[in-house]
C-alpha positions in Angstrom: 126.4 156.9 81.5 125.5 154.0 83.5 123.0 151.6 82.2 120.5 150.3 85.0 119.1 146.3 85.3 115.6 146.0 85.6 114.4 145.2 88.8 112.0 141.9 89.1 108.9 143.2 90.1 108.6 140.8 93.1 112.4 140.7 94.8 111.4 138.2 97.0 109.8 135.7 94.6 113.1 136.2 92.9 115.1 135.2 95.3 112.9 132.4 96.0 112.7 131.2 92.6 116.1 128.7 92.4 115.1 127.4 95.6 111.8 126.6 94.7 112.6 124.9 91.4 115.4 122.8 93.5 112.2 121.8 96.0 110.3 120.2 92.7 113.6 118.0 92.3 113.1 115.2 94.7 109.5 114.3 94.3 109.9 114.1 90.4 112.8 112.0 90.8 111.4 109.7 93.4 108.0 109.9 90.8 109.9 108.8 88.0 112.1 106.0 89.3 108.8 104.8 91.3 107.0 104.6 87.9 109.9 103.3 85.7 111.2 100.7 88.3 107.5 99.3 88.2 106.3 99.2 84.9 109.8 98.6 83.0 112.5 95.7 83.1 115.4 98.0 84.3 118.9 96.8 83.8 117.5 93.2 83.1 118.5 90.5 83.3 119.5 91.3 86.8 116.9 90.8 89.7 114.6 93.6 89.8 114.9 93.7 93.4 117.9 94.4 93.4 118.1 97.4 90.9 115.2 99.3 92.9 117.7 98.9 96.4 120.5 100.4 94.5 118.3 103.4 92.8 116.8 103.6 96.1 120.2 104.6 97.6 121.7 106.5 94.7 118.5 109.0 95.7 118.7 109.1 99.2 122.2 110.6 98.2 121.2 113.0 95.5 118.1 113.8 98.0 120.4 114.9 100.9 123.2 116.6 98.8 120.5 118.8 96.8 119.7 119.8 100.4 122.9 120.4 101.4 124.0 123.0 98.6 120.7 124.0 98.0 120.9 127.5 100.7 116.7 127.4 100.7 116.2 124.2 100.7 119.7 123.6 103.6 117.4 126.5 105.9 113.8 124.7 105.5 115.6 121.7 106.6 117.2 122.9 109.5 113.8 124.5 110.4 112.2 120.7 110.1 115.0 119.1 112.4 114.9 121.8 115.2 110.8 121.4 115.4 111.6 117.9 116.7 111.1 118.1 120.3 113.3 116.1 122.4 110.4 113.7 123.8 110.7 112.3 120.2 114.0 113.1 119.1 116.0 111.4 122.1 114.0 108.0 122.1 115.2 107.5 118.0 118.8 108.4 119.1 119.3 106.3 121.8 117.9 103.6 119.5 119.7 103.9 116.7 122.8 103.9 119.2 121.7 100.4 120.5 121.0 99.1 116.9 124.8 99.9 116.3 125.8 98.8 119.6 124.1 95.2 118.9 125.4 94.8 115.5 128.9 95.0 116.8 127.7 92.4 119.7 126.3 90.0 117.6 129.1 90.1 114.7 130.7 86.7 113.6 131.7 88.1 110.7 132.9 90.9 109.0 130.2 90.5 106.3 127.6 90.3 109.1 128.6 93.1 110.7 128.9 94.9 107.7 125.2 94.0 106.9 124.0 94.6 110.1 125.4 98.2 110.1 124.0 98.6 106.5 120.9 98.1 108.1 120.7 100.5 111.0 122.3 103.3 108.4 119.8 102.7 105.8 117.1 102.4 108.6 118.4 105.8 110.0 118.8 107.6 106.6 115.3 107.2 105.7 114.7 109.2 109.1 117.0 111.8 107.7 115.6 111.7 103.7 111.9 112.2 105.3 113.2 115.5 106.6 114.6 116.8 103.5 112.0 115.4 101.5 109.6 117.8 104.0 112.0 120.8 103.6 111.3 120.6 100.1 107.6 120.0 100.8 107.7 123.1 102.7 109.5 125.5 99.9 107.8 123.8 96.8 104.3 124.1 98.3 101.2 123.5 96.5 103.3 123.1 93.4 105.2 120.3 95.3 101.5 118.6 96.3 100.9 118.7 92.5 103.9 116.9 91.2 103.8 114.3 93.8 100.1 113.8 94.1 100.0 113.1 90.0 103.5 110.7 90.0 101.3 108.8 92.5 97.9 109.3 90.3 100.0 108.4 87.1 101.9 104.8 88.8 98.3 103.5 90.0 96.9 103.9 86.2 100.0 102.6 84.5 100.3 99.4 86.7 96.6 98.7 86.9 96.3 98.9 83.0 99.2 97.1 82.5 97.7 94.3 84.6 94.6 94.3 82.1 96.7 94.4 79.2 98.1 91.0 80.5 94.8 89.6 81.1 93.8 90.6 77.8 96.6 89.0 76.2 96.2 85.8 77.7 92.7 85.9 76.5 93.9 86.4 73.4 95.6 83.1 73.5 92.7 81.3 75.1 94.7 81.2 78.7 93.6 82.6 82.0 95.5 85.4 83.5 97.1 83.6 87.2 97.9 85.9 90.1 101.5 84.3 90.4 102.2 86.1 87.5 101.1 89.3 87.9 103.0 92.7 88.3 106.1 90.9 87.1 108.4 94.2 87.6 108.1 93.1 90.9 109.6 90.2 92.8 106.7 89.0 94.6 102.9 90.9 94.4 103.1 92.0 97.9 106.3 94.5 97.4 103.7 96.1 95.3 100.9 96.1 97.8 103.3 98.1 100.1 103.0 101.0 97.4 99.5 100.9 97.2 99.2 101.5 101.3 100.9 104.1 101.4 99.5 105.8 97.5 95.6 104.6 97.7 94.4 106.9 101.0 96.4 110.2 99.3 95.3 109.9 95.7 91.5 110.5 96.6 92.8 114.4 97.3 94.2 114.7 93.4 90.5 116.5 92.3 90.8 119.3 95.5 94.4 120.0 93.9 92.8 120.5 89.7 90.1 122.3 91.4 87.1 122.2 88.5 89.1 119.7 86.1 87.4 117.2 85.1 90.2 115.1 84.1 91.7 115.0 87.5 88.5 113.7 89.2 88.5 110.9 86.2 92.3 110.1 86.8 91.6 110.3 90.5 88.7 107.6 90.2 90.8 105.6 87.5 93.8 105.2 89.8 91.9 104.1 92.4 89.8 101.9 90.9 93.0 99.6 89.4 94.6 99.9 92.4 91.9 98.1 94.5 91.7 96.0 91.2 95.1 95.0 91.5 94.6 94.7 95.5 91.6 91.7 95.3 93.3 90.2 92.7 96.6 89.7 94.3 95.1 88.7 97.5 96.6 91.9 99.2 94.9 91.1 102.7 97.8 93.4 104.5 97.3 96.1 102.3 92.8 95.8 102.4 93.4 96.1 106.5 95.9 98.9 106.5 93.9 101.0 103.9 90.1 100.6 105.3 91.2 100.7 109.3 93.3 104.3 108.8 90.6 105.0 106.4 88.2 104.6 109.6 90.1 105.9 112.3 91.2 109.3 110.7 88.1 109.8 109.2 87.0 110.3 113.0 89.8 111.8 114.0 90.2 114.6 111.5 87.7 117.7 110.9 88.7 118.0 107.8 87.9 116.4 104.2 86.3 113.3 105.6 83.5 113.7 102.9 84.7 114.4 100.4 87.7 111.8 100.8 85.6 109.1 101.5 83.4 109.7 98.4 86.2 109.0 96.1 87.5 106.3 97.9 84.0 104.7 97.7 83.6 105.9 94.2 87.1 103.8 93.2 86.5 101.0 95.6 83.0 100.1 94.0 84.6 100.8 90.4 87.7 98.4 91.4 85.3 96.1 92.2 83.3 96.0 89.3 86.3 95.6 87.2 87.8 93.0 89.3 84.2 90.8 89.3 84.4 91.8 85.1 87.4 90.1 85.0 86.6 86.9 86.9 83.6 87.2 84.4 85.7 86.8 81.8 87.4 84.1 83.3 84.6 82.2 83.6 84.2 82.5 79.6 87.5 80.3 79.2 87.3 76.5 78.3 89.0 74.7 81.5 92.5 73.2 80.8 94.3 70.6 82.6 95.9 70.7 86.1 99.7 70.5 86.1 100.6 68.3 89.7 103.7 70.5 89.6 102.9 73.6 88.7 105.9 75.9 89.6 108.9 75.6 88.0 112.3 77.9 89.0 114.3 80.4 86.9 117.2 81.3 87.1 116.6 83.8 89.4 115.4 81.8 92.2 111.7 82.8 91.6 108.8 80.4 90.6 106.9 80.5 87.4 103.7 79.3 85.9 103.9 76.4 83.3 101.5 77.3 80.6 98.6 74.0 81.6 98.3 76.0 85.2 97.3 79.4 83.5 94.2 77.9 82.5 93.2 76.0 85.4 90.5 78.7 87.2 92.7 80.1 89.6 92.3 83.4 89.2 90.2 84.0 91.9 92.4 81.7 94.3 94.2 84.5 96.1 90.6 85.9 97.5 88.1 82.8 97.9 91.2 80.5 98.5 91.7 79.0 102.0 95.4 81.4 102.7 92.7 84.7 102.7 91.3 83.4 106.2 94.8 82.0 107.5 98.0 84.4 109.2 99.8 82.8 106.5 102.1 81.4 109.1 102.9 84.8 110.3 101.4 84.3 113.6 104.4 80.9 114.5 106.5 83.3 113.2 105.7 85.9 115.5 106.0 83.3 118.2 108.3 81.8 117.2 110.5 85.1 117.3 109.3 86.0 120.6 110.8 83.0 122.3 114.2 83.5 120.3 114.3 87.4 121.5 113.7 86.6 125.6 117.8 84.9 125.0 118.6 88.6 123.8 116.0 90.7 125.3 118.3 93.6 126.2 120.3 93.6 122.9 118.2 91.1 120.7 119.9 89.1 117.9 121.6 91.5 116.0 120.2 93.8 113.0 119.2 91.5 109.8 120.2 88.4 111.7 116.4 87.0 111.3 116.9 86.7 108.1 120.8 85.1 108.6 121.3 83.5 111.6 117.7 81.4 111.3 116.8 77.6 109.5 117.7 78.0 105.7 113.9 78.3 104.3 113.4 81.4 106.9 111.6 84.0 105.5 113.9 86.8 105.4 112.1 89.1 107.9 109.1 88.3 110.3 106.6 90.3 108.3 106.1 92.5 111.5 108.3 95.9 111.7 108.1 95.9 116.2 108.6 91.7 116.0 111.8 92.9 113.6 112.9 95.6 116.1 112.1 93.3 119.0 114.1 90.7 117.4 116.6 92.2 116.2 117.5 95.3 118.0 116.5 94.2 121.7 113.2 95.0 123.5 114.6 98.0 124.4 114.9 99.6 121.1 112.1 98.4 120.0 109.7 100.0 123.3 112.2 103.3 122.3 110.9 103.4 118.4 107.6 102.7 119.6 107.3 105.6 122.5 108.5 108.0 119.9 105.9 107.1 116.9 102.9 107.3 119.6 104.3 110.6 120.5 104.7 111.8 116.8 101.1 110.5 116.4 99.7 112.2 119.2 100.7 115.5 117.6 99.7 114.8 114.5 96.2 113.8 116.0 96.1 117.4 117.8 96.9 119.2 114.4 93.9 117.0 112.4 91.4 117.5 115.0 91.9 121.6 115.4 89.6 124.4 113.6 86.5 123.9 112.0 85.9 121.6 109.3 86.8 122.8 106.0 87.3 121.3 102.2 90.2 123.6 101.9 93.3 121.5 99.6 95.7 122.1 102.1 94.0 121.0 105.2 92.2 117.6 103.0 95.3 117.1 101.8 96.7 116.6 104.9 94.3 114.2 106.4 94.7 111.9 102.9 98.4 112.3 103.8 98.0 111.2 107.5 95.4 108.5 106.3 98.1 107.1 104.2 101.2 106.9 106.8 98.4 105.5 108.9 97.5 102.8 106.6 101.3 101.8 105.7 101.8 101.6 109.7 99.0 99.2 110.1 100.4 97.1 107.1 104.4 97.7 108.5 102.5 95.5 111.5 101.7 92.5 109.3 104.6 92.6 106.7 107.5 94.0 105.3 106.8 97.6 104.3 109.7 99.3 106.3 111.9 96.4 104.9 111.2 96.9 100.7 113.5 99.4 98.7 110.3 100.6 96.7 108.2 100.6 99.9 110.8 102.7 101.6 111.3 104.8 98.8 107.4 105.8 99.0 107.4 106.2 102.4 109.9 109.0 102.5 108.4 110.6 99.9 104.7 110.2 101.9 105.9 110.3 105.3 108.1 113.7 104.2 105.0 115.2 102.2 103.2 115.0 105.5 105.7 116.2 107.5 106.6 119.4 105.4 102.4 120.5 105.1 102.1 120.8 108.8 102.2 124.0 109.9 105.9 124.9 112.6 104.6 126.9 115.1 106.9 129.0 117.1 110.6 130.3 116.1 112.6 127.5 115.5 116.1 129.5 116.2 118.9 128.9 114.3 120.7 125.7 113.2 122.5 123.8 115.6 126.0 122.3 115.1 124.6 119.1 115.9 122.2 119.6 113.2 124.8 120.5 110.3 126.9 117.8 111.2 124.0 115.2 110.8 123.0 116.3 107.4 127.2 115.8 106.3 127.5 112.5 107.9 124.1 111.2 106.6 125.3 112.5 103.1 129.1 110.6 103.7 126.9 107.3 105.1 125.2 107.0 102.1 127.4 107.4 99.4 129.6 104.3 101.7 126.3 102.7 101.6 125.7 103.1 98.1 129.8 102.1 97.1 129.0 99.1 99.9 126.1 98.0 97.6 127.6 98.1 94.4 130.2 96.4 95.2 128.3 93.8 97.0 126.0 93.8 93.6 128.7 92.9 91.6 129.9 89.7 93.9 125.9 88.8 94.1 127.1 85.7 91.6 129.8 84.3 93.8 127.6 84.6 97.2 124.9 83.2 95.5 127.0 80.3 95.0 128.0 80.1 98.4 124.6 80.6 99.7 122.3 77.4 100.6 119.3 76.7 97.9 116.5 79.1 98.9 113.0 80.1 98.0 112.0 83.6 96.6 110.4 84.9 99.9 113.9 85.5 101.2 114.7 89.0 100.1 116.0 91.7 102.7 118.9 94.3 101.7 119.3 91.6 98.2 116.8 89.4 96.5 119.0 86.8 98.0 118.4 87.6 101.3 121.3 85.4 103.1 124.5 86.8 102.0 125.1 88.3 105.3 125.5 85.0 106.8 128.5 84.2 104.7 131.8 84.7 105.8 134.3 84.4 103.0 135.7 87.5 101.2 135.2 87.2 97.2 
């Protein structure tokens, strides 16, 4: 007698089911190494810069090759490629082509044009990872908007408190707290304020997710608050634009969650606020100390530091009352200045990272504008290209916002937070190096694929080109040669360090030491 397996009582779900716990992968992993690489001295004491571009790109791998032998997750990804139309699709191609085509122009070394290519591949696989981080969007679902929307949540809370707990103990020792030294799992504040544009705008749709739990609305105006803490007290004027302007505009554009959105973001930005002007309070409370006439010291690590007479000096408030909040910060010479260089290259521009490596020593390592960098670097050509294609991709996403009937459903709120947030980081990728940051990046594929994978595909989107399998096996072969590239370029960073001229800490591109690809000797 035969013995009969009991069926599942929903096949489908069953079949479903491996799939779907595969989808939950990337967005806790992203989570994880988002929230560890900011609030924990990683792999110390190497530059923490440089730890977050190497997890960044052991991800991307593990990203693409759990979509690859992932059957579910390999068909939702085909499905996100062919939506694409070609109005978008060709514009990125024939750009990416001429990235590669000018890194092999401007070469005058094979570490350059190693560099250079490392850039246009990186640039390119980010593309790729925010198409299998929406495949997975699409076959995790709601459970997918959960995970991701809480990692977010959870990073805000942990940093921001952190942050007091460091004001708190230099109280404790009768010091005040100084910007400079703030979120020092970072190299500089502002790699931080990248995060923020991107987190801030989709955290305010946590409570729509944990409908009826209190504790999510409390986590939701928590996260926000330190984050707009952490924002006024690091002078984040790039991040302050990007937010409140894609805050405006797709709160007219969409006809959904606009109310409820902005009362939360209100809610956190008045809290944030308070706390920050608590703070300065406290500040105030501190006996003065004396001035230091040189108050930054370097480390070994090329950064600056605070000697201890400086910490008590009443500059807390510096970085939003000080005279730098109403200057470009010498972006906008910058900005001319690399629009004069590009007109000798217009059609094929300098060469991809050759800003940062082909420019005066103390050159910041990128323009802190992502169409001056294209423009620059890639040729006005490239740059228009990019540009066409992101207006088009906006225009559609503008159509799906303003369609039906306003609604508080999760879903639909959830995507205008979600579209207010690539928004915000594409205001801020105008004025500074969003697109260029490993942990920046890292968010943004995660956001930019979130958003991708909740809008609806209308129409059949046929069956998966050749073209199509073939991109998602070379993107997986580019980055693991990316990834070997980088360690082994990690493990010579002493000896080009050496051979690299004496530079500030506001050089960083691929490395910390943002140079290297202007050297020509082989270690």
């Amino acid at each position: 007698m035969t013995e009969t397996r009991p069926q599942h009582p929903n096949p489908e779900r069953a079949t479903r089911l491996p799939g779907f716990i595969f989808s939950l992968l990337p967005p806790t992993a992203i989570g994880v190494v988002l929230l560890l690489t900011s609030t924990v001295p990683l792999f110390a004491p190497a530059w923490k810069y440089d730890i977050k571009r190497l997890f960044e790109l052991w991800l991307l791998f593990a990203v693409l090759l759990l979509t690859a032998i992932v059957p579910a997750l390999r068909r939702k990804f085909f499905e996100q490629l062919t939506r694409t139309p070609r109005s978008i699709a060709v514009p990125l191609l024939i750009a990416a082509s001429l990235g590669v085509f000018s890194a092999w122009v401007n070469a005058t070394t094979i570490l350059g044009l190693a560099y250079s290519a490392a850039e246009v591949a990186l640039l390119t696989l980010l593309v790729v990872g925010v198409y299998a981080m929406a495949a997975a969007r699409a076959l995790g679902g709601e459970s997918f908007d959960r995970i991701a929307l809480l990692m977010l949540t959870l990073l805000g809370v942990c940093v921001g408190m952190q942050e007091l707990v460091g004001v708190a103990a230099a109280w404790a020792s009768g010091l005040e707290f100084h910007p400079r030294i703030a979120l020092m799992h970072f190299s500089w504040p502002r790699f931080y304020n990248q995060i923020q544009s991107w987190s801030i705008p989709v955290i305010a749709a946590l409570p729509l997710l944990f409908p009826g739990k209190p504790l999510a609305r409390v986590l939701c105006v928590a996260s926000l608050a330190l984050h707009w803490y952490v924002v006024i007290a690091t002078g984040g004027r790039g991040t302050m634009l990007g937010v409140v302007s894609a805050i405006a505009l797709v709160s007219l554009l969409a006809s959904s969650g606009r109310r409820v959105l902005l009362r939360y973001h209100a809610t956190g930005l008045v809290t944030g606020v308070l706390v920050y002007a608590a703070v300065a309070y406290g500040h105030g409370l501190l006996e003065p100390g004396p001035s230091d006439p040189n108050p930054e010291q370097p480390n070994v690590a090329g950064q600056s530091v605070e000697t201890p007479s400086t910490l008590t000096s009443g500059k807390f408030t510096e970085p939003m009352t000080g005279k730098r909040v109403l200057t470009s910060s010498g972006r906008i010479a910058m900005w001319r200045e690399a629009w004069h260089e590009s007109l000798e290259s217009p059609w094929l521009g300098k060469g991809p990272m050759n800003y940062a490596c082909h420019g005066p020593v103390y050159r910041a390592g990128h323009p802190h504008s992502m169409p001056v960098q294209l423009m620059y670097e890639w040729g006005i050509p490239a740059m228009v290209l990019i540009l066409i294609a992101t207006l088009l991709a906006g225009r559609r996403l503008i159509t799906h916002l303003r369609q039906g009937r306003s609604t508080q459903a999760p879903g639909r709120v959830l995507t205008t937070a979600l579209a207010t947030g690539v928004a915000a980081a594409g205001v801020h990728a105008c004025l500074s190096g969003v697109l260029v940051m490993p942990a920046s990046q890292l968010t943004g594929v995660l956001v930019g694929g979130w958003l991708l994978g909740s809008l609806p595909i209308q129409g059949d989107t046929g069956r998966a080109s050749l073209m199509a399998r073939l991109l998602l096996i070379s993107a997986i072969a580019l980055t693991l040669l990316l990834a070997a590239f980088a360690h082994r370029e990690h493990a010579h960073a002493g000896l080009r360090l050496e051979q690299t001229p004496s530079m500030d800490r506001l050089i960083p591109r691929f490395w910390q030491n943002g140079k290297v690809c202007a050297l020509g000797a082989e270690p």
